[in-house]
The first five atom37 places (N, CA, C, CB, O) and aatype in JSON, in Angstrom:
{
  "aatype": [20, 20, 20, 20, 20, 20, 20, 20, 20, 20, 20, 20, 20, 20, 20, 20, 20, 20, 20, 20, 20, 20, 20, 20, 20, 20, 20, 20, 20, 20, 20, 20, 20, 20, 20, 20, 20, 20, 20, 20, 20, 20, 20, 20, 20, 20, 20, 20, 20, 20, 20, 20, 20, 20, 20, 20, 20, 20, 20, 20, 20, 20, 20, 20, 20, 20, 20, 20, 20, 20, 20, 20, 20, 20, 20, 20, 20, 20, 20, 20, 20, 20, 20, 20, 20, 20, 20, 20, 20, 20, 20, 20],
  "atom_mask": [
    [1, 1, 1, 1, 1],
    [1, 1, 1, 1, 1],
    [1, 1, 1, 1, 1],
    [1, 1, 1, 1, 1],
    [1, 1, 1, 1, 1],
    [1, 1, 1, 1, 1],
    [1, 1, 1, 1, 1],
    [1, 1, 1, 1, 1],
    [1, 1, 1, 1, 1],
    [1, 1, 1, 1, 1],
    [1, 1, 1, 1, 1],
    [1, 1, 1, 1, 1],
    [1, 1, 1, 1, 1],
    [1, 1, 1, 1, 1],
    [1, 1, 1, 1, 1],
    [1, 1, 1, 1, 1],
    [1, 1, 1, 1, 1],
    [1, 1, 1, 1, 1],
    [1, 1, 1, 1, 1],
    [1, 1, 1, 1, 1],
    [1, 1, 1, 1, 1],
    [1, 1, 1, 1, 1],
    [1, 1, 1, 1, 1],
    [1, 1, 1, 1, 1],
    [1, 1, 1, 1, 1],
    [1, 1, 1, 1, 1],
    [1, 1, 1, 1, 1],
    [1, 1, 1, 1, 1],
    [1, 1, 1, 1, 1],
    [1, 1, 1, 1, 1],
    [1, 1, 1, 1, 1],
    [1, 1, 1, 1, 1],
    [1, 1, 1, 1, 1],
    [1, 1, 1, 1, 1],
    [1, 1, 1, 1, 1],
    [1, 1, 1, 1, 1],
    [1, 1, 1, 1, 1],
    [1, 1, 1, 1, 1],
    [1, 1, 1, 1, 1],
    [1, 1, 1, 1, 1],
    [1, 1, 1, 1, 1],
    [1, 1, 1, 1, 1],
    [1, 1, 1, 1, 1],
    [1, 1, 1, 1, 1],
    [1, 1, 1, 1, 1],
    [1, 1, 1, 1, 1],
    [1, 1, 1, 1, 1],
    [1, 1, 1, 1, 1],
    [1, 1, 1, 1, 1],
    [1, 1, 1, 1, 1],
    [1, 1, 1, 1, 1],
    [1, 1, 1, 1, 1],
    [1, 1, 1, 1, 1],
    [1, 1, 1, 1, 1],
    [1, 1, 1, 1, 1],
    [1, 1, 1, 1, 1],
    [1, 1, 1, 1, 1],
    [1, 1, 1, 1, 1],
    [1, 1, 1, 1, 1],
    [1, 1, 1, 1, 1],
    [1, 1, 1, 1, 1],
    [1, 1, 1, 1, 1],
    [1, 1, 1, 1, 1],
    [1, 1, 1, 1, 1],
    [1, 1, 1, 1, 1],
    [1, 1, 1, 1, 1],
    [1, 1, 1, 1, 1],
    [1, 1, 1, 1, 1],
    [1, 1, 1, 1, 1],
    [1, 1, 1, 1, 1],
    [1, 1, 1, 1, 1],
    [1, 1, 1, 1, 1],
    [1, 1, 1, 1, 1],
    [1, 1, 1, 1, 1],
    [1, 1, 1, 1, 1],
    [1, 1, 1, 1, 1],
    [1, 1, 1, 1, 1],
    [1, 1, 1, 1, 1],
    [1, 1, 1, 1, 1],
    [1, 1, 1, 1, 1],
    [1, 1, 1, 1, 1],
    [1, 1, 1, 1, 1],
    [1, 1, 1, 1, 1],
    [1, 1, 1, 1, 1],
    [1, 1, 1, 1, 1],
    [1, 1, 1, 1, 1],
    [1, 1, 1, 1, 1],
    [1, 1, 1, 1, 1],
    [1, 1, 1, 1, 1],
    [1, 1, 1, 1, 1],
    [1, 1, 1, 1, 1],
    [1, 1, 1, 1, 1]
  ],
  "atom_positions": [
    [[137.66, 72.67, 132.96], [137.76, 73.96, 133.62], [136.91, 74.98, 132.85], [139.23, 74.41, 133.7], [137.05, 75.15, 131.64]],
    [[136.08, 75.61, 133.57], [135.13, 76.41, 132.98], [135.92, 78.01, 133.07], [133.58, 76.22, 133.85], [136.42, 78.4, 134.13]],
    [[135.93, 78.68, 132.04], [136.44, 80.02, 131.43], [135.68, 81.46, 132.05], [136.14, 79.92, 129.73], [135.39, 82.14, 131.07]],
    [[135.45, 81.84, 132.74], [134.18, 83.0, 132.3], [134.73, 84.37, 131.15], [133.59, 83.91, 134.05], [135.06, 85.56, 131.2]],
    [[134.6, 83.46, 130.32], [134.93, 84.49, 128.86], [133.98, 85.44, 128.64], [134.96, 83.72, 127.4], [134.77, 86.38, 128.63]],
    [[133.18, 85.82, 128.5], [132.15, 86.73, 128.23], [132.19, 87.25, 129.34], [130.87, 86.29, 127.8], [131.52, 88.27, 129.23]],
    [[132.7, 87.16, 130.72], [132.64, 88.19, 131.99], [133.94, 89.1, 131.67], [132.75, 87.35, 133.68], [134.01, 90.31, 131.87]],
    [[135.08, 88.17, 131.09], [136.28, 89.14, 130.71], [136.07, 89.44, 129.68], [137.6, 88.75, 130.72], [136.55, 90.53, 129.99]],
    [[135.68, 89.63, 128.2], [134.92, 89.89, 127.24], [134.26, 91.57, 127.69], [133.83, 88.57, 127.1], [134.44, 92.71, 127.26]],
    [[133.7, 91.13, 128.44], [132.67, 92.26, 129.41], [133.53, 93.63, 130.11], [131.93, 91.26, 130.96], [133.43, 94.86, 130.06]],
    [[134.23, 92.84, 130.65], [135.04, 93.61, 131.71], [136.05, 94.46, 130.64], [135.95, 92.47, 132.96], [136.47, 95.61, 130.75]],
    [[136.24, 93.66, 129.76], [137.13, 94.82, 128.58], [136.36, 95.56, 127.95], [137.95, 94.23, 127.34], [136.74, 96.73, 127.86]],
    [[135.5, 95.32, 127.53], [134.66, 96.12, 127.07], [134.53, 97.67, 127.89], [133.45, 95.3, 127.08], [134.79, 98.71, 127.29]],
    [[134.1, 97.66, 129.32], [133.69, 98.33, 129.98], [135.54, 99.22, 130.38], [132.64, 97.41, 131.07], [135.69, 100.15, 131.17]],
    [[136.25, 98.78, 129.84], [137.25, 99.33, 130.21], [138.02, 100.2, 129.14], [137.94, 98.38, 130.75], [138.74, 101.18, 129.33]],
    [[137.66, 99.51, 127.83], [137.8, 99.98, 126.61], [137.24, 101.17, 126.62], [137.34, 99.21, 125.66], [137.87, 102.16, 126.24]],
    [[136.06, 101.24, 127.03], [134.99, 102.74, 127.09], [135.54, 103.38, 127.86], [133.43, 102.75, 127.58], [136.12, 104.37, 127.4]],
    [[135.59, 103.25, 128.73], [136.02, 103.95, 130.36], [137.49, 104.98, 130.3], [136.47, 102.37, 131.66], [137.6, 106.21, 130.3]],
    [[138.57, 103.84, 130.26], [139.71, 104.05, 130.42], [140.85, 104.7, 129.07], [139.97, 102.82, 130.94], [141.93, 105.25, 129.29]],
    [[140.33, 104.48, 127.92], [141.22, 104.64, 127.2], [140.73, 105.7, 126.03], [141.64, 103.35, 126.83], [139.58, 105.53, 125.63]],
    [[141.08, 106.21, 125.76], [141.47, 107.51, 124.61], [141.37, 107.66, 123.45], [142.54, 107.84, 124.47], [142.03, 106.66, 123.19]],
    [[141.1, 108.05, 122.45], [141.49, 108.19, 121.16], [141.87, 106.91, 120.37], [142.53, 109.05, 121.18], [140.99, 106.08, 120.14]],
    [[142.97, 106.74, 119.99], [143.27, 106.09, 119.06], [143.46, 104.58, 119.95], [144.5, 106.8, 118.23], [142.87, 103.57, 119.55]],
    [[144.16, 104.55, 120.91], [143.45, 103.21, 121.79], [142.28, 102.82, 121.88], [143.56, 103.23, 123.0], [141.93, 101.77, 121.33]],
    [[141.44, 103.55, 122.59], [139.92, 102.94, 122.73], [139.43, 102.15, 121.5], [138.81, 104.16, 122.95], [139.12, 100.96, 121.56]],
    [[139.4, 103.12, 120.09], [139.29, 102.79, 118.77], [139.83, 101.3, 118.21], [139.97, 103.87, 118.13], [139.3, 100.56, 117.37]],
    [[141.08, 101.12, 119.0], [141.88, 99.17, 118.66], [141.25, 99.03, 119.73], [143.93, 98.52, 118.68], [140.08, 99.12, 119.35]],
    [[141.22, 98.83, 121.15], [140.54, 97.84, 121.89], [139.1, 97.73, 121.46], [140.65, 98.13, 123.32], [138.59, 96.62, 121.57]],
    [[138.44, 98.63, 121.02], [137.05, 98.08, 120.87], [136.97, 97.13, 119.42], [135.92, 99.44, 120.82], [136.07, 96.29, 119.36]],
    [[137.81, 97.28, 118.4], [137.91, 97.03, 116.8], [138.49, 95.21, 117.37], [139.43, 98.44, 115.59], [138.09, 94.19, 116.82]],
    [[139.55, 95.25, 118.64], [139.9, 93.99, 118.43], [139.03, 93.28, 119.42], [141.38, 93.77, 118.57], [139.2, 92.07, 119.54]],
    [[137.88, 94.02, 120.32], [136.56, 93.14, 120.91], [135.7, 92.55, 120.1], [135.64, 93.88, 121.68], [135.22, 91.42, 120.0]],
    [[135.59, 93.97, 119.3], [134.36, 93.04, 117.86], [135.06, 91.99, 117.04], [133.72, 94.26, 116.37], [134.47, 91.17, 116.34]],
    [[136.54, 92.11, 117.19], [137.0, 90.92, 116.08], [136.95, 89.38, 117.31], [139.15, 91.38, 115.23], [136.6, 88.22, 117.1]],
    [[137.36, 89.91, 118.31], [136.97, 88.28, 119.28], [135.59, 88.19, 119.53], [137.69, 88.12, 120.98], [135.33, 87.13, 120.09]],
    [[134.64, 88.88, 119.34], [133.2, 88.35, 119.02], [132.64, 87.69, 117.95], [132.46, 89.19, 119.03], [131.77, 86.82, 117.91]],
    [[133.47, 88.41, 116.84], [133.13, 87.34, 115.79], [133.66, 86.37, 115.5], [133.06, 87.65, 114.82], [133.22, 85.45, 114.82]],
    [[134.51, 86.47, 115.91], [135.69, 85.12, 115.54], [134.72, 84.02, 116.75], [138.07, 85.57, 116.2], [134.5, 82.88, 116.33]],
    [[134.14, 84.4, 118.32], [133.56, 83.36, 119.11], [132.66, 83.37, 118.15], [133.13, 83.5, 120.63], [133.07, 82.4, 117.51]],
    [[131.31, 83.91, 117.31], [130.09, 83.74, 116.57], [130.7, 82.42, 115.77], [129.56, 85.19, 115.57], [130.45, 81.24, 116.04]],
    [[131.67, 83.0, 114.59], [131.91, 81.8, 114.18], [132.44, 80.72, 114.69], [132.36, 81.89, 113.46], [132.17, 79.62, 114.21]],
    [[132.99, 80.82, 115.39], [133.29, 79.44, 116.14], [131.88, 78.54, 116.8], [134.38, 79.87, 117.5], [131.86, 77.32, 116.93]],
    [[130.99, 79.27, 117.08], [129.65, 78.7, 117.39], [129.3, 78.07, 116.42], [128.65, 79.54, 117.71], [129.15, 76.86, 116.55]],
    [[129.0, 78.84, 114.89], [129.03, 78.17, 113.89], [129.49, 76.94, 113.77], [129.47, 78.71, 113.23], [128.76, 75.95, 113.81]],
    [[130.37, 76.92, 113.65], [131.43, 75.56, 113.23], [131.2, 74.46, 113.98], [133.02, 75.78, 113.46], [131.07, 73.4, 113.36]],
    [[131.08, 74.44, 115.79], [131.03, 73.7, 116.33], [129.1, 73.22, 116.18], [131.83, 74.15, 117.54], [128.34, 72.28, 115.99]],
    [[129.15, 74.13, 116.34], [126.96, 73.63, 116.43], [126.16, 73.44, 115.18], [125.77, 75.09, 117.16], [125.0, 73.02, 115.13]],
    [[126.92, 73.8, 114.16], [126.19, 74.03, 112.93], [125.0, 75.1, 112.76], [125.67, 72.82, 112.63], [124.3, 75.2, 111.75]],
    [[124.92, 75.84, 113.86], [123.82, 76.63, 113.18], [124.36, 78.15, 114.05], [121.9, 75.91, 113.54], [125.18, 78.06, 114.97]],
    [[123.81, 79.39, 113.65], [124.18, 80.37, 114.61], [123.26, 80.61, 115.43], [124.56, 81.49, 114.14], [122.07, 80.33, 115.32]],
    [[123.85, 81.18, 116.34], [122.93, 81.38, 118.09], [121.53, 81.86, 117.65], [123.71, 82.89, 119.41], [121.51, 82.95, 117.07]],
    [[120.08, 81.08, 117.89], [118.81, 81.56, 118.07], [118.66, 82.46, 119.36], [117.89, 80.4, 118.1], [118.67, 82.18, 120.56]],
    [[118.5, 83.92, 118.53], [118.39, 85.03, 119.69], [117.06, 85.19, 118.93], [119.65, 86.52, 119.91], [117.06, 86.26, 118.31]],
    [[116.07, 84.56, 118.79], [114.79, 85.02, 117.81], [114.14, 84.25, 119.35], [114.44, 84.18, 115.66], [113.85, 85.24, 120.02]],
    [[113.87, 83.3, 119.99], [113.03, 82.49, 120.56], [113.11, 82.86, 122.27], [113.44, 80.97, 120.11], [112.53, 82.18, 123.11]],
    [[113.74, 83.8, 122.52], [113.61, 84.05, 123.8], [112.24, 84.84, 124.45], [114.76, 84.73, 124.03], [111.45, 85.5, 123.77]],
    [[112.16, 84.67, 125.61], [110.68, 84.9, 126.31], [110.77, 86.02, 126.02], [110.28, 84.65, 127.85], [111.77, 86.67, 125.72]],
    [[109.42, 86.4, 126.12], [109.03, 87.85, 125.97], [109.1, 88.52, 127.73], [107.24, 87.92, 125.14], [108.82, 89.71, 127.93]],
    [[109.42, 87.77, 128.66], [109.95, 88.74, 129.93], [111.15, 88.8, 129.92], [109.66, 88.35, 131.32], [111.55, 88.8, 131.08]],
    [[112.36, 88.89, 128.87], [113.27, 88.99, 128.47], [113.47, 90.7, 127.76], [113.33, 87.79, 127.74], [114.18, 91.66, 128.06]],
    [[112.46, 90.45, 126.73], [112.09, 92.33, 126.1], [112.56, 93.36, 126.98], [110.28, 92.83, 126.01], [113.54, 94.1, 126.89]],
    [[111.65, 93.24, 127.87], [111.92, 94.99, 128.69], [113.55, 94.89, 128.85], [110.96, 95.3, 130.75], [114.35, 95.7, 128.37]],
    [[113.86, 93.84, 129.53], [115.38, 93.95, 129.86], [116.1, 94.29, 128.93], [115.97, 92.87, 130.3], [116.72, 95.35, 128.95]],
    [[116.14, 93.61, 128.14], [117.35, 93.78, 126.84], [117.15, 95.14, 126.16], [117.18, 92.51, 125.5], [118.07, 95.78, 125.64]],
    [[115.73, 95.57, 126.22], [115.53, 96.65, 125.61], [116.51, 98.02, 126.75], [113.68, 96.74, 125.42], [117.59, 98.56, 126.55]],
    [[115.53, 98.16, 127.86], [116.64, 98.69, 128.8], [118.1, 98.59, 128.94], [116.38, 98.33, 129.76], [118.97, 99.31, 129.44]],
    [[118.09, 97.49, 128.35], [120.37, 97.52, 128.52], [120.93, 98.04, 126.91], [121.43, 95.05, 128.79], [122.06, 98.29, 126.48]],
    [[119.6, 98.08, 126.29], [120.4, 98.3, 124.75], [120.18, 100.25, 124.98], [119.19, 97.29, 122.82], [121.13, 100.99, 124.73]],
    [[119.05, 100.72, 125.41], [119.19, 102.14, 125.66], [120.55, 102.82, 126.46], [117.97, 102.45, 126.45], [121.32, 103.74, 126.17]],
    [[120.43, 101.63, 127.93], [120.9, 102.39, 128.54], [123.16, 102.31, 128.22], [120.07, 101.96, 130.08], [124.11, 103.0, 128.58]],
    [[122.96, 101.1, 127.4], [124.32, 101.42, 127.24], [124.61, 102.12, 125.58], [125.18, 99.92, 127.54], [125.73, 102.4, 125.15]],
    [[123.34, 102.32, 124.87], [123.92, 103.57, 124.03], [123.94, 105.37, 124.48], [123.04, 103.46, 122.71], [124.37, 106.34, 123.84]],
    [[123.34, 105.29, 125.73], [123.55, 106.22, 126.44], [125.06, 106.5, 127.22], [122.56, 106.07, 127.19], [125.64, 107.59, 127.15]],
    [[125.49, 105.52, 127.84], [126.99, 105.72, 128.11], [127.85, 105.64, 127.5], [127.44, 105.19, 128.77], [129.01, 105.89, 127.83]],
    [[127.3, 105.16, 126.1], [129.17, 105.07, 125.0], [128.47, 106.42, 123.67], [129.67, 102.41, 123.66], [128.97, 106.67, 122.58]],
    [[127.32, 107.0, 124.27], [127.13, 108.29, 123.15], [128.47, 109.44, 123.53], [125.25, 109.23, 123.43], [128.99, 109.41, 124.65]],
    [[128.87, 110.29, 122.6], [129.68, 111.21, 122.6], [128.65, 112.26, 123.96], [129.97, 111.8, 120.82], [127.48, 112.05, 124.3]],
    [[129.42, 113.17, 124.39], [128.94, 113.37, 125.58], [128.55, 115.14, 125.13], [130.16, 112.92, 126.96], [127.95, 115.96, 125.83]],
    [[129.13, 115.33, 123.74], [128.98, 116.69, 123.62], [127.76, 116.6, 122.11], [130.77, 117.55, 123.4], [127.46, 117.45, 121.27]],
    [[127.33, 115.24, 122.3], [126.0, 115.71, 121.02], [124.87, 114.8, 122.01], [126.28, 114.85, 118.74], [123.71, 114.6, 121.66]],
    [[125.38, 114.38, 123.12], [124.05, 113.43, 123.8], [123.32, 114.24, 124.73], [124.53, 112.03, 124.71], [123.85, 115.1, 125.43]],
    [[121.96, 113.94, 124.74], [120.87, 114.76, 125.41], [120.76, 114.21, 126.87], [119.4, 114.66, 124.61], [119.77, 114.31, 127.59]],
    [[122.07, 113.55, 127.2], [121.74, 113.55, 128.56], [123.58, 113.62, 128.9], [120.61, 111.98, 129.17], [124.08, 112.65, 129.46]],
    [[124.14, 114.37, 128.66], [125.42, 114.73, 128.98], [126.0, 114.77, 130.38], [125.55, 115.84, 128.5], [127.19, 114.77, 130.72]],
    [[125.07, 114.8, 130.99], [125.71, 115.31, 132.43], [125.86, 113.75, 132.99], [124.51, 116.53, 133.57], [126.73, 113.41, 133.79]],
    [[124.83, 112.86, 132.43], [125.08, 111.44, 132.89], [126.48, 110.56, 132.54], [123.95, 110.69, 132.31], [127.02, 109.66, 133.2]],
    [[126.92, 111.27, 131.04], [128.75, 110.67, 130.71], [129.34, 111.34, 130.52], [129.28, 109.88, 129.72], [130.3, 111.11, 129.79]],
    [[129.08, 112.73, 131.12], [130.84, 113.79, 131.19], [131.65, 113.26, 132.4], [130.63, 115.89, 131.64], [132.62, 113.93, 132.75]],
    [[131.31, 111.86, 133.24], [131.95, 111.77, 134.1], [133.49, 111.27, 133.69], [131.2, 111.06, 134.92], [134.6, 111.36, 134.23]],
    [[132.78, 110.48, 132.01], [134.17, 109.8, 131.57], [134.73, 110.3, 130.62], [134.15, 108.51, 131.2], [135.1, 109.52, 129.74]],
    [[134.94, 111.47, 130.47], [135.19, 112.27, 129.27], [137.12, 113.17, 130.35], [133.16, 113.75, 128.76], [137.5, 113.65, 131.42]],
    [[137.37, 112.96, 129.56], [138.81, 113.77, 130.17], [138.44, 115.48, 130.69], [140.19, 113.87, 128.63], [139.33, 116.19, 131.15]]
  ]
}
């Protein structure tokens, strides 16, 4: 039976940001990065080596580059980011 872990992985993530507050948001995101690393090492262990993210195509670049901007743009604080009006939607 196949899992889609990294879609729920995902989906918390995006909910962690979204939905929750202060001192919540702060544990759901602290215990995402701890089930990311805990899957890293587990990659480890089982494969012997850690994930080659060095060898991917270069029509890969623009994308990743675009998703790494555009989601430090939605989890920036909304009152020091230069594009505010794009994440005061999730701000209380």
């Amino acid at each position: 039976m196949v899992l889609p872990r990294a879609g729920a992985w995902a989906c918390a993530l995006v909910l962690a940001v979204t939905e929750l507050h202060g001192l919540w948001s702060a544990a759901a995101l602290l215990a995402l990065v701890a089930v990311a690393l805990i899957a890293q090492v587990r990659y480890r262990r089982v494969r012997g080596a850690w994930p080659d993210v060095a060898g991917a195509p270069a029509e890969f670049k623009p994308a990743i580059r675009a998703y790494l901007i555009g989601a430090a743009v939605l989890t920036a604080p909304s009152r020091c980011s230069p594009c505010s009006p794009v994440v005061s939607w999730r701000r209380p």
